[in-house]
C-alpha positions in Angstrom: 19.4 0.7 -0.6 18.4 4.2 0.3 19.6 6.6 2.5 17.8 9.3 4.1 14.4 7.6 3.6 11.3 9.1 5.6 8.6 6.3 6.6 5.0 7.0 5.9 2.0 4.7 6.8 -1.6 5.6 5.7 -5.1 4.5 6.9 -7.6 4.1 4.1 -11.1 4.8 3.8 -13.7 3.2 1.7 -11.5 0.5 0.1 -10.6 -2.9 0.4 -6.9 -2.4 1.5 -6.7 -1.4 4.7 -3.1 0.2 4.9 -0.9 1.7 2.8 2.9 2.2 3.2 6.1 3.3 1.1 9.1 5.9 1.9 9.6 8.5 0.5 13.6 9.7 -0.7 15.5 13.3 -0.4 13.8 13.9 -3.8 10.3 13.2 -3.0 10.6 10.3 -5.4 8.5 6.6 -3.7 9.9 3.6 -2.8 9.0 0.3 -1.3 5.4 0.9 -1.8 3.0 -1.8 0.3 -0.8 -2.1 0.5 -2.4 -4.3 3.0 -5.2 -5.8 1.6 -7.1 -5.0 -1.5 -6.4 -6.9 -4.9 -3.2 -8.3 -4.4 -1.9 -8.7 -8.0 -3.1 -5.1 -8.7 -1.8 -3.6 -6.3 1.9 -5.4 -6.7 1.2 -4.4 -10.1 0.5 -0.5 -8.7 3.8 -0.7 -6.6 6.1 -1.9 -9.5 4.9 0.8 -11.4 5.4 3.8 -8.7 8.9 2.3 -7.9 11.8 5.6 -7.6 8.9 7.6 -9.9 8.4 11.2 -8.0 5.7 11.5 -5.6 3.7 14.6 -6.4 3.6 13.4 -10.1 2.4 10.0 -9.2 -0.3 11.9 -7.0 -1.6 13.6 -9.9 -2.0 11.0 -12.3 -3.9 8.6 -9.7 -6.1 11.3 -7.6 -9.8 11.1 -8.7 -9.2 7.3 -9.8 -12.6 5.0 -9.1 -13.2 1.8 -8.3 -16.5 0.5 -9.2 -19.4 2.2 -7.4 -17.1 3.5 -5.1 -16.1 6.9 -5.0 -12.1 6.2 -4.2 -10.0 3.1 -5.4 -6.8 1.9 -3.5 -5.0 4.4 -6.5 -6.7 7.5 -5.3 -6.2 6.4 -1.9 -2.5 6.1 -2.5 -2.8 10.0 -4.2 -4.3 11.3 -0.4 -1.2 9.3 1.0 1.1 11.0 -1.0 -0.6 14.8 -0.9 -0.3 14.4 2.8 2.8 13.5 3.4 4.4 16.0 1.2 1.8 18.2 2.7 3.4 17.4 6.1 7.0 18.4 5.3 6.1 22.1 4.4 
């Protein structure tokens, strides 16, 4: 388990999942990444994926990402999360 990790917890907009969480390590790198609703397997899928991988790097490959006709997916949802809570220790 990790030490010194800070909590975040993000409201969406315009997707299906509704909340998105994970914390965030000494090194920026994400861990224990959790969406509340949206497409379940996906989105485990998403999480596996990010696991201990560095935040702002992350953020960069998922920004702009689209689902559908939308103009956001659960991905570029998760890239606001992430911009803003780096943005937020600065």
């Amino acid at each position: 388990m990790q030490e010194n990790l800070r909590h975040v917890e993000y409201t969406t907009s315009g997707v299906c999942a509704r909340m998105i969480s994970f914390d965030l390590d000494e090194n920026n790198n994400i861990h224990n990444l959790g969406f509340l609703g949206g497409c379940s397997g996906n989105l485990r899928a998403i999480s596996k994926l990010v696991e201990g991988k560095n935040a702002l790097e992350i953020a960069n490959i998922l920004n702009g990402n689209k689902c559908g006709p939308r103009q956001t997916s659960c991905a570029d949802q998760l890239s606001k999360a992430i911009l803003e809570a780096l943005d937020s220790v600065k």
